[in-house]
mmCIF file as gemmi writes it, N, C-alpha and C atoms, coordinates in Angstrom:
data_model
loop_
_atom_site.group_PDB
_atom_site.id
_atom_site.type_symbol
_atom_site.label_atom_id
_atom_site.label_alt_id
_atom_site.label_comp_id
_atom_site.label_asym_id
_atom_site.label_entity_id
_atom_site.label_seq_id
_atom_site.pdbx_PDB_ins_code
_atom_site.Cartn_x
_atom_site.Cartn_y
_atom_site.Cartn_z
_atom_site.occupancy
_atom_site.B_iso_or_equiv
_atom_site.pdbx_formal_charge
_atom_site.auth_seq_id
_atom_site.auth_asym_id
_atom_site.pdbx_PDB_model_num
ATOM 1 N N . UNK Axp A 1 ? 0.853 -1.174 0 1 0 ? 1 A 1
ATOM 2 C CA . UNK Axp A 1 ? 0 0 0 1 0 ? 1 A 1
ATOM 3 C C . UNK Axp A 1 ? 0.9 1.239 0 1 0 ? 1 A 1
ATOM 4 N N . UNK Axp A 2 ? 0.517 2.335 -0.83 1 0 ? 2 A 1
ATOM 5 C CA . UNK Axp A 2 ? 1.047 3.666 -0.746 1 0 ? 2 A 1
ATOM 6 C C . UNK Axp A 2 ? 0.192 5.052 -0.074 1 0 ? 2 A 1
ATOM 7 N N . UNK Axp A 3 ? 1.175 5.813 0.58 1 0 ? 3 A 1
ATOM 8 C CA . UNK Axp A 3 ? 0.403 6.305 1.109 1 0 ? 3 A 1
ATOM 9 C C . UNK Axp A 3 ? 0.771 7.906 1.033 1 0 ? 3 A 1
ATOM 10 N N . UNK Axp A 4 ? 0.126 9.049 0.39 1 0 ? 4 A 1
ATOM 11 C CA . UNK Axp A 4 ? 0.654 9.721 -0.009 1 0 ? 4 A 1
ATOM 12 C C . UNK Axp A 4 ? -0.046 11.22 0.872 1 0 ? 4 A 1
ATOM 13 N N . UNK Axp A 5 ? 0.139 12.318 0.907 1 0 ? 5 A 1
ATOM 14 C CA . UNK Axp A 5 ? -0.026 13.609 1.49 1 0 ? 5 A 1
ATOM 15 C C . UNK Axp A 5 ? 0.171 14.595 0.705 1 0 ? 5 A 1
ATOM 16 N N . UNK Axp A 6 ? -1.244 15.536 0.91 1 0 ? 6 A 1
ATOM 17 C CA . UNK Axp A 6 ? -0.919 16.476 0.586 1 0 ? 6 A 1
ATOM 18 C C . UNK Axp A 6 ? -1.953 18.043 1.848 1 0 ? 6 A 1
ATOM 19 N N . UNK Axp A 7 ? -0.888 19.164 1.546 1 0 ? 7 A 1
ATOM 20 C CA . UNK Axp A 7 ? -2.098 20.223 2.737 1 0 ? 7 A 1
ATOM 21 C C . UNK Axp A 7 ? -2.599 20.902 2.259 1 0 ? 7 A 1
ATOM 22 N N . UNK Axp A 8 ? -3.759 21.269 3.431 1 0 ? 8 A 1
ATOM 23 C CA . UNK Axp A 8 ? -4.983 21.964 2.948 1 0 ? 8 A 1
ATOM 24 C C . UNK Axp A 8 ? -4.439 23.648 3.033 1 0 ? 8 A 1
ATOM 25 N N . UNK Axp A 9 ? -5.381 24.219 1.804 1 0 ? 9 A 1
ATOM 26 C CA . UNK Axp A 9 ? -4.629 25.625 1.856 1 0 ? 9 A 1
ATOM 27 C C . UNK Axp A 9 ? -5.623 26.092 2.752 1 0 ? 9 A 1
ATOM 28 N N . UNK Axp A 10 ? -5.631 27.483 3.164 1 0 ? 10 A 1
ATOM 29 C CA . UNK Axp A 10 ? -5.779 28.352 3.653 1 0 ? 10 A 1
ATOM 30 C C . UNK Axp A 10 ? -7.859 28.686 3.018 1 0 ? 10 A 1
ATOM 31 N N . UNK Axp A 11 ? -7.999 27.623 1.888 1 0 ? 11 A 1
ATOM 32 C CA . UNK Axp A 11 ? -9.302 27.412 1.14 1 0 ? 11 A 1
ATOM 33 C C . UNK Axp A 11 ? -10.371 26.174 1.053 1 0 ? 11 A 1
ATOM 34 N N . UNK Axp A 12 ? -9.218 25.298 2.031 1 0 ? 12 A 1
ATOM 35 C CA . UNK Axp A 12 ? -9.486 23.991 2.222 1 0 ? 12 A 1
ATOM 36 C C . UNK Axp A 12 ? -9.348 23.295 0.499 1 0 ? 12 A 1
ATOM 37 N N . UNK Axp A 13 ? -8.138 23.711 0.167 1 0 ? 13 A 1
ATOM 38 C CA . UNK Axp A 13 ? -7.994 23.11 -1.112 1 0 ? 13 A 1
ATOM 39 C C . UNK Axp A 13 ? -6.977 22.537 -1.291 1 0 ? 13 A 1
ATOM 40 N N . UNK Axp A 14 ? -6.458 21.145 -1.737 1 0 ? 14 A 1
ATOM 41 C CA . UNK Axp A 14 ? -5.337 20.394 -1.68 1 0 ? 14 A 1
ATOM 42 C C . UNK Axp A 14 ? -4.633 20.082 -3.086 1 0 ? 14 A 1
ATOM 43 N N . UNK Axp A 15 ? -3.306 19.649 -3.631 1 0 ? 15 A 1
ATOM 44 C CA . UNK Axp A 15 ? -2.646 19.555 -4.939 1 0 ? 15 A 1
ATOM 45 C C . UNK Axp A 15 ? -2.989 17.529 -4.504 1 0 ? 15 A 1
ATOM 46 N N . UNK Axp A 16 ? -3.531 17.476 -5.638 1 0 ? 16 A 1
ATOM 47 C CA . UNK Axp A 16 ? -3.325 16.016 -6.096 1 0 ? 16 A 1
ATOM 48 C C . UNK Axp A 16 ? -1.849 15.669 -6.393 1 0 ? 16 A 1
ATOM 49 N N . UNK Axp A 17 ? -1.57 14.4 -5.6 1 0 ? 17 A 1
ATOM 50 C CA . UNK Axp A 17 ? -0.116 14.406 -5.498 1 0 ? 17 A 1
ATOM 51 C C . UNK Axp A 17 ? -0.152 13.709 -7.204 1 0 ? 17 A 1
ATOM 52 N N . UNK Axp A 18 ? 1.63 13.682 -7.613 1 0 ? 18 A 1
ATOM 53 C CA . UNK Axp A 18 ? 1.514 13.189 -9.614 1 0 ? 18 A 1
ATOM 54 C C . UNK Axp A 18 ? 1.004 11.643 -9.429 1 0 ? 18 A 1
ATOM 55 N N . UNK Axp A 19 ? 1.343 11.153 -8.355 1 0 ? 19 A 1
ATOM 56 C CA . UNK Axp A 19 ? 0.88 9.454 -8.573 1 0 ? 19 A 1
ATOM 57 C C . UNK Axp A 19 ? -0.359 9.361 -8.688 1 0 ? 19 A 1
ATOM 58 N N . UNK Axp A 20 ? -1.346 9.723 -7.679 1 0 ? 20 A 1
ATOM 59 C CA . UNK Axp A 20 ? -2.629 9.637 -7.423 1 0 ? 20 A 1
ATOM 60 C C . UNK Axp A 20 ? -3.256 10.396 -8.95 1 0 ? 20 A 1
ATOM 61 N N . UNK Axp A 21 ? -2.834 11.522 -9.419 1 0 ? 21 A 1
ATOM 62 C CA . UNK Axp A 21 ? -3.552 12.051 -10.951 1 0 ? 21 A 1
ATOM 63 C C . UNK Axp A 21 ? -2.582 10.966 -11.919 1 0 ? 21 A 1
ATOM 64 N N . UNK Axp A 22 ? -1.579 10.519 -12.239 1 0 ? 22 A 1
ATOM 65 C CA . UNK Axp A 22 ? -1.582 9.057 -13.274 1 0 ? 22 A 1
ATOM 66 C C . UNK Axp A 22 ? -2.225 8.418 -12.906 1 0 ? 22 A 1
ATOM 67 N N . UNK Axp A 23 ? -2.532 7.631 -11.719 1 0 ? 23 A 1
ATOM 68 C CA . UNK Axp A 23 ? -3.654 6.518 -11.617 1 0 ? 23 A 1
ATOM 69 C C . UNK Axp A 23 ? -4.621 6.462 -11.995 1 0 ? 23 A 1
ATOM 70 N N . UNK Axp A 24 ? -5.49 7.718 -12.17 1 0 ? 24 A 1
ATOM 71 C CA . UNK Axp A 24 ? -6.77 8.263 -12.288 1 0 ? 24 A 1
ATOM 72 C C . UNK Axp A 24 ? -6.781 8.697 -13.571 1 0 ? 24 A 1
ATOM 73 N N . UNK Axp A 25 ? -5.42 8.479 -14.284 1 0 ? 25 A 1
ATOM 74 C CA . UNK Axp A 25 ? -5.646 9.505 -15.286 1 0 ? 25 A 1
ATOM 75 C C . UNK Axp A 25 ? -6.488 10.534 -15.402 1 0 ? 25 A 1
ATOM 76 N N . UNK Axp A 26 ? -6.013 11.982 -14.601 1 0 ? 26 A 1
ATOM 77 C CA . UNK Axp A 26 ? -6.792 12.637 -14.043 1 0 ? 26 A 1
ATOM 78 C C . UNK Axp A 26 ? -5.947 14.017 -14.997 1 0 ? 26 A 1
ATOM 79 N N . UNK Axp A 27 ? -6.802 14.994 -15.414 1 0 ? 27 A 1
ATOM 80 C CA . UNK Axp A 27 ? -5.928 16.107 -16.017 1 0 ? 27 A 1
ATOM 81 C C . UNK Axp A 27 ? -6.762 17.233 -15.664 1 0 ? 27 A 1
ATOM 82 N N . UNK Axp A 28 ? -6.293 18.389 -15.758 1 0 ? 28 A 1
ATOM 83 C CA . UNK Axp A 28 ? -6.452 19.649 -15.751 1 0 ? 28 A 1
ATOM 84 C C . UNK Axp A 28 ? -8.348 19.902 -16.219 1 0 ? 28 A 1
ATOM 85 N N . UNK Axp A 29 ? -8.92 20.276 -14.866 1 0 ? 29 A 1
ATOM 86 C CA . UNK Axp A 29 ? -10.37 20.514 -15.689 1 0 ? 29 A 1
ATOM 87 C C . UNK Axp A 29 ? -11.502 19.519 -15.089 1 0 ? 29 A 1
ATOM 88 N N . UNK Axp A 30 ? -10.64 17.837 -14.985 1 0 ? 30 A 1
ATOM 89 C CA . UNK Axp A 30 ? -11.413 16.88 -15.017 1 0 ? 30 A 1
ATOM 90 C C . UNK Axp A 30 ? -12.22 17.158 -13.392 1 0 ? 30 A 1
ATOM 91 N N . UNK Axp A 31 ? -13.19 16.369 -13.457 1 0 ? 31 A 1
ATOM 92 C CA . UNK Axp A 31 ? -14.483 16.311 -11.829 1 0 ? 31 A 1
ATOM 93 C C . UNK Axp A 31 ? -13.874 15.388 -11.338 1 0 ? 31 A 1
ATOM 94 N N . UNK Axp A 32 ? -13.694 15.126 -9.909 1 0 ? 32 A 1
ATOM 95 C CA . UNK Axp A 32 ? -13.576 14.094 -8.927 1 0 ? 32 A 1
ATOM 96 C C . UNK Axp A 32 ? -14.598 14.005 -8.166 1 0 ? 32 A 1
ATOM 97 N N . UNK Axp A 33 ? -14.733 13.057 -7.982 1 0 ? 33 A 1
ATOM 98 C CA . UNK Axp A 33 ? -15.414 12.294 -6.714 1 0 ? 33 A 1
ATOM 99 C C . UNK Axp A 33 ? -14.901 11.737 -5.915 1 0 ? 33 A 1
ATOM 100 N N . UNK Axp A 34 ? -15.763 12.013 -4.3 1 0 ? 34 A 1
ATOM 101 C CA . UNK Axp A 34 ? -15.402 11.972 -3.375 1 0 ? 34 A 1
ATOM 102 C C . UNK Axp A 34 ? -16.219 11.107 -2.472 1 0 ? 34 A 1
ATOM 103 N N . UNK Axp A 35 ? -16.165 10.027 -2.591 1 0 ? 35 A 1
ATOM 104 C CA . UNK Axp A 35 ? -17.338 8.715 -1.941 1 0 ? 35 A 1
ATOM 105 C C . UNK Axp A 35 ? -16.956 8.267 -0.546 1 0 ? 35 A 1
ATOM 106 N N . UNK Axp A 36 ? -18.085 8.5 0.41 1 0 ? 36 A 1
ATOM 107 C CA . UNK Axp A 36 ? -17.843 8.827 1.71 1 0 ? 36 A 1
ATOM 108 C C . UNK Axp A 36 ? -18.597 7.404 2.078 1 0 ? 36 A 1
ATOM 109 N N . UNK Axp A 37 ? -18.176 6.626 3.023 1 0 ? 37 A 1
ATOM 110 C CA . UNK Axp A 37 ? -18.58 5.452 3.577 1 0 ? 37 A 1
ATOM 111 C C . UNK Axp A 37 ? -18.228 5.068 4.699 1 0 ? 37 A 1
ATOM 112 N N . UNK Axp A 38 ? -18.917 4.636 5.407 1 0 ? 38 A 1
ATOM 113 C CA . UNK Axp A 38 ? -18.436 4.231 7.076 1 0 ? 38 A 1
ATOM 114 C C . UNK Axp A 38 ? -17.254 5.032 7.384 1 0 ? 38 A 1
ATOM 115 N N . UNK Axp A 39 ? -16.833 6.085 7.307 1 0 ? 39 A 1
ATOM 116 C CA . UNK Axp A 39 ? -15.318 6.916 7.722 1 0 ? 39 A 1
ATOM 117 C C . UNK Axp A 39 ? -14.673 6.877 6.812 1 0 ? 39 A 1
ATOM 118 N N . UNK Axp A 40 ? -14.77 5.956 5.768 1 0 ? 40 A 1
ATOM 119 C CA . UNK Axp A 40 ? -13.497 6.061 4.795 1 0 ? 40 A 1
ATOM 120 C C . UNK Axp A 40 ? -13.756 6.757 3.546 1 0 ? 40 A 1
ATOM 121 N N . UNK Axp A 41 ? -13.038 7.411 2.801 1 0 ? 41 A 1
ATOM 122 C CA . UNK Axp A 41 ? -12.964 8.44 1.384 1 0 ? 41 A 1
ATOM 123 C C . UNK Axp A 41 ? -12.544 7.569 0.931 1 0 ? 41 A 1
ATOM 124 N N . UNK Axp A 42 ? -13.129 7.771 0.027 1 0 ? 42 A 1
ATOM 125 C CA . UNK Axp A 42 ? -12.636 7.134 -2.106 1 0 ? 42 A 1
ATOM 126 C C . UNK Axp A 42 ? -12.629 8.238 -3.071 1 0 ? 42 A 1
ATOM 127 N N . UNK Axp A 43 ? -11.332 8.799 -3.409 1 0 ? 43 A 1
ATOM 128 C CA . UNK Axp A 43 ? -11.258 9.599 -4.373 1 0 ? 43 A 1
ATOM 129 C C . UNK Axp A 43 ? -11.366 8.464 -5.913 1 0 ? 43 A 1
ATOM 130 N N . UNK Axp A 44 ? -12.193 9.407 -6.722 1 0 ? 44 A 1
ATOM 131 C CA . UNK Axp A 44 ? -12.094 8.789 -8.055 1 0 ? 44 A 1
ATOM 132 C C . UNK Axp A 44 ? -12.679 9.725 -9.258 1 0 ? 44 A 1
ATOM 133 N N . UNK Axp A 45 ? -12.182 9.55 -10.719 1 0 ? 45 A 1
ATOM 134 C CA . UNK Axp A 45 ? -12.466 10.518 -11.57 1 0 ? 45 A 1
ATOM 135 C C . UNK Axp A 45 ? -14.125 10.358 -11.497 1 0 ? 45 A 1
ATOM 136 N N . UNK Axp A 46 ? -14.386 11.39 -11.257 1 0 ? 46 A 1
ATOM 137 C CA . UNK Axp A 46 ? -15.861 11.382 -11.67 1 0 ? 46 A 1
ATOM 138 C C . UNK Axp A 46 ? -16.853 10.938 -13.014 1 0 ? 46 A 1
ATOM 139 N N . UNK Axp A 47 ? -17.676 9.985 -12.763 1 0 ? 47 A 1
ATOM 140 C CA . UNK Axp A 47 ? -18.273 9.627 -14.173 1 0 ? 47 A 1
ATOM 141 C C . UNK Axp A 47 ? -19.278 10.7 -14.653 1 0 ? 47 A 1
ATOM 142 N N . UNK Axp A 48 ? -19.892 10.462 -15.512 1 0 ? 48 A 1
ATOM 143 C CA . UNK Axp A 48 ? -20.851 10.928 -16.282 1 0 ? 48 A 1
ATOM 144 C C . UNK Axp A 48 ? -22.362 10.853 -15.712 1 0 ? 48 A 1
ATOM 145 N N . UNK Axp A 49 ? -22.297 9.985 -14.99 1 0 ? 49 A 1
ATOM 146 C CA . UNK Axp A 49 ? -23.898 9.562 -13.749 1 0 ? 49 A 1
ATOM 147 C C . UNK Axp A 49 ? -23.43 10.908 -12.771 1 0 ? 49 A 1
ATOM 148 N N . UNK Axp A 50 ? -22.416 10.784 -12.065 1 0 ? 50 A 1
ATOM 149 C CA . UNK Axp A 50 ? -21.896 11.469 -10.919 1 0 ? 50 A 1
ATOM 150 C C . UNK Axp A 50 ? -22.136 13.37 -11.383 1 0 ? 50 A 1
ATOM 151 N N . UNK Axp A 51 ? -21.752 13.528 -12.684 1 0 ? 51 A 1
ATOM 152 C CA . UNK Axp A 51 ? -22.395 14.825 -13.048 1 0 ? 51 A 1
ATOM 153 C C . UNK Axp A 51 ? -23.399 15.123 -13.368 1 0 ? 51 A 1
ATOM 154 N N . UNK Axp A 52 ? -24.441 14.198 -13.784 1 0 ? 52 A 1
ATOM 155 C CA . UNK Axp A 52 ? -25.669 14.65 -14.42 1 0 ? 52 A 1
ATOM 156 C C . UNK Axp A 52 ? -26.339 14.497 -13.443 1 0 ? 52 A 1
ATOM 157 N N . UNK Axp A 53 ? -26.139 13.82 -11.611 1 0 ? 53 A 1
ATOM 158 C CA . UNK Axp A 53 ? -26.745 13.814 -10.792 1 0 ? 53 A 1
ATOM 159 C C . UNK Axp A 53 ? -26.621 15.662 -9.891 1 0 ? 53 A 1
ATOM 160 N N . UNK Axp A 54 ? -25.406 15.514 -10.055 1 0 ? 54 A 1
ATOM 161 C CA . UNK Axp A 54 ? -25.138 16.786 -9.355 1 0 ? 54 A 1
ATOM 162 C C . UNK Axp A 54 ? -25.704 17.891 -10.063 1 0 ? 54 A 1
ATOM 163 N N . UNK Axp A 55 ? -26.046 17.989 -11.323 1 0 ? 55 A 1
ATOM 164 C CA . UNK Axp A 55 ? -26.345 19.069 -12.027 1 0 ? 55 A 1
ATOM 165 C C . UNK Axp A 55 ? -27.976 18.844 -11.992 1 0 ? 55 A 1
ATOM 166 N N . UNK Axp A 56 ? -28.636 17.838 -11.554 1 0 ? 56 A 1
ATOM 167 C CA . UNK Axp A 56 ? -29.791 17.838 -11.125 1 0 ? 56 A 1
ATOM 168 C C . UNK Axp A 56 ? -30.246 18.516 -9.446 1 0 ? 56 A 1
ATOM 169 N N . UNK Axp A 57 ? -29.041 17.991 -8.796 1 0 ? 57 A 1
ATOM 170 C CA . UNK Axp A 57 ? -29.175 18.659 -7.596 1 0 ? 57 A 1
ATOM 171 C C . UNK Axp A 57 ? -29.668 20.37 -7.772 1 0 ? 57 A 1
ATOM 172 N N . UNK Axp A 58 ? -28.481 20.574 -8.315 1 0 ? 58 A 1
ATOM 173 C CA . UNK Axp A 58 ? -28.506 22.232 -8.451 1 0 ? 58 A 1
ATOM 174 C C . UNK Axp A 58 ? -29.601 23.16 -8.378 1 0 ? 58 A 1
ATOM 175 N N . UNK Axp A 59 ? -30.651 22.724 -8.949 1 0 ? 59 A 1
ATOM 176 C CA . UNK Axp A 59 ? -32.253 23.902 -8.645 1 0 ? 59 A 1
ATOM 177 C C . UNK Axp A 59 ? -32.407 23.67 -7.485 1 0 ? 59 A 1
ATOM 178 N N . UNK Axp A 60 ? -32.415 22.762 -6.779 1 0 ? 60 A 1
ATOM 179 C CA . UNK Axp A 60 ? -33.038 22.534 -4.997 1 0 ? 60 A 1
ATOM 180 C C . UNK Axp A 60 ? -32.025 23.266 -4.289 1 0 ? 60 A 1
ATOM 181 N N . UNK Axp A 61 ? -31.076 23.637 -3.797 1 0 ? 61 A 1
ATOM 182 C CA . UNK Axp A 61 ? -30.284 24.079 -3.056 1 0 ? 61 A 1
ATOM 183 C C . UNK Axp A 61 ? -30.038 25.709 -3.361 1 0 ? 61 A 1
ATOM 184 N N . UNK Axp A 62 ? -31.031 26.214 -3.807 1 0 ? 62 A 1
ATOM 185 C CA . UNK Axp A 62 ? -31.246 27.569 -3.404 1 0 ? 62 A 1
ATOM 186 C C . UNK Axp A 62 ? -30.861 28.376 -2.072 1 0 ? 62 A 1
ATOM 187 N N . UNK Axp A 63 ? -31.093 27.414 -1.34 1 0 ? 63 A 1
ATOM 188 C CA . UNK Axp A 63 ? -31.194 27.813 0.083 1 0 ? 63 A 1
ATOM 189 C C . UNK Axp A 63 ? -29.713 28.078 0.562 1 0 ? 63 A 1
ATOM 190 N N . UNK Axp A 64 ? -28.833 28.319 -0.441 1 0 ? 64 A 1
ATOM 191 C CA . UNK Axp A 64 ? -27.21 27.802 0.07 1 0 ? 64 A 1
ATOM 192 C C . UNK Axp A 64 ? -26.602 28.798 -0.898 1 0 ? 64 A 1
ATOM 193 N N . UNK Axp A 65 ? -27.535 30.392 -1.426 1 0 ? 65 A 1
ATOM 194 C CA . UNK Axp A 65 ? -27.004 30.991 -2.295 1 0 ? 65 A 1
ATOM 195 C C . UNK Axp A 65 ? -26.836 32.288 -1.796 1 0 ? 65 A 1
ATOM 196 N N . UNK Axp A 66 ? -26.459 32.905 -0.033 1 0 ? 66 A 1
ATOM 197 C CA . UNK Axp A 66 ? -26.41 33.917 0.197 1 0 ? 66 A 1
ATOM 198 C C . UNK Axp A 66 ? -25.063 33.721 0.912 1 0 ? 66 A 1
ATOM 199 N N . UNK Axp A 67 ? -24.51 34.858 0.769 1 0 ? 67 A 1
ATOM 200 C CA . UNK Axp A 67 ? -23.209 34.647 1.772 1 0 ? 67 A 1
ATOM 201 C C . UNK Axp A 67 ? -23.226 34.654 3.463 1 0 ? 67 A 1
ATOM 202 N N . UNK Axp A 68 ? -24.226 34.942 3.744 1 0 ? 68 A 1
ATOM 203 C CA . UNK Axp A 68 ? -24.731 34.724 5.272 1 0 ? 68 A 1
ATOM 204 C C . UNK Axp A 68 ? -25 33.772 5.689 1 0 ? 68 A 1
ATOM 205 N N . UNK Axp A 69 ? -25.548 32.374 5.094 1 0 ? 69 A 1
ATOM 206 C CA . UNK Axp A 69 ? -25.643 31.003 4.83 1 0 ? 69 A 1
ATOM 207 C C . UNK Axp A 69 ? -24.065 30.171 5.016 1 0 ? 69 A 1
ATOM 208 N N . UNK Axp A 70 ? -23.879 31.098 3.863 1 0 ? 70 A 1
ATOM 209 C CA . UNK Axp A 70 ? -22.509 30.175 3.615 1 0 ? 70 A 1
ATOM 210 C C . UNK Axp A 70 ? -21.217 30.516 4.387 1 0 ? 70 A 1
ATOM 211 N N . UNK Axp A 71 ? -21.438 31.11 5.442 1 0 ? 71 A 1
ATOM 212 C CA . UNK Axp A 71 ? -20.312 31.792 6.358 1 0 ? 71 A 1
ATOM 213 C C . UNK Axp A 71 ? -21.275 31.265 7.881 1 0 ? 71 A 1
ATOM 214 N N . UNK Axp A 72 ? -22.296 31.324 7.911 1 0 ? 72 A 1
ATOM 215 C CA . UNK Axp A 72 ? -23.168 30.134 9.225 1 0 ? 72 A 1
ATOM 216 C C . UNK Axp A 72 ? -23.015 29.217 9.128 1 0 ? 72 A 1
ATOM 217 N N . UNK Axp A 73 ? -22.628 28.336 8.051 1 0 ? 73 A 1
ATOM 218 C CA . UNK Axp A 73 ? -22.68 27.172 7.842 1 0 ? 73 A 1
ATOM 219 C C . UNK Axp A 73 ? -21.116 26.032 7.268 1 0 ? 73 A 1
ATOM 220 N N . UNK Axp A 74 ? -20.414 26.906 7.508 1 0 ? 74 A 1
ATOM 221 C CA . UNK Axp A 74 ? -19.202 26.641 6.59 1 0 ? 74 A 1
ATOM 222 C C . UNK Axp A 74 ? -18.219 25.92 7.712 1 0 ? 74 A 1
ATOM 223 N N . UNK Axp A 75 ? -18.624 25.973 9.132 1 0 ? 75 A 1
ATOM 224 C CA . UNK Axp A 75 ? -17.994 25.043 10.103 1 0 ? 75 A 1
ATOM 225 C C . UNK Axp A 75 ? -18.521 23.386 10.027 1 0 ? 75 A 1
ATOM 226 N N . UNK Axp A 76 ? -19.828 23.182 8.966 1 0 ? 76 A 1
ATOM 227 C CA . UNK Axp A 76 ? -20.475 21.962 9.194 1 0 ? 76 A 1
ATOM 228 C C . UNK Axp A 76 ? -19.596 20.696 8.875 1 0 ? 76 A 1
């Protein structure tokens, strides 16, 4: 098993280390997914189900479009 690191910026945003983007064949642009289960993460390139679900999400979550929301809620 390999086990690799990377830190969170200051945006909660991290660099995909080069092994983990060859595995994935992962490039510039592409969606990831992030599959959450009993405690454990699964990063993986995102499919084509995984976007057309999320882009269905999108009209319902209105409720998550003011910055007063998203600064109350951004410790969750």
């Amino acid at each position: 098993m390999t086990i690799l690191t990377s830190k969170l910026t200051g945006k909660y945003q991290a660099t995909i280390p080069d092994a983990v983007r060859k595995a994935l064949n992962l490039k510039a642009g592409d969606a990831i997914a992030f599959e959450i289960d009993n405690g454990e993460i699964r990063l993986r390139k995102a499919r084509p189900i995984d976007l057309a679900f999320a882009h269905a999400l999108e009209g319902t979550l209105s409720e998550w479009e003011f910055s007063a929301d998203e600064e109350a809620y951004s410790e969750l």
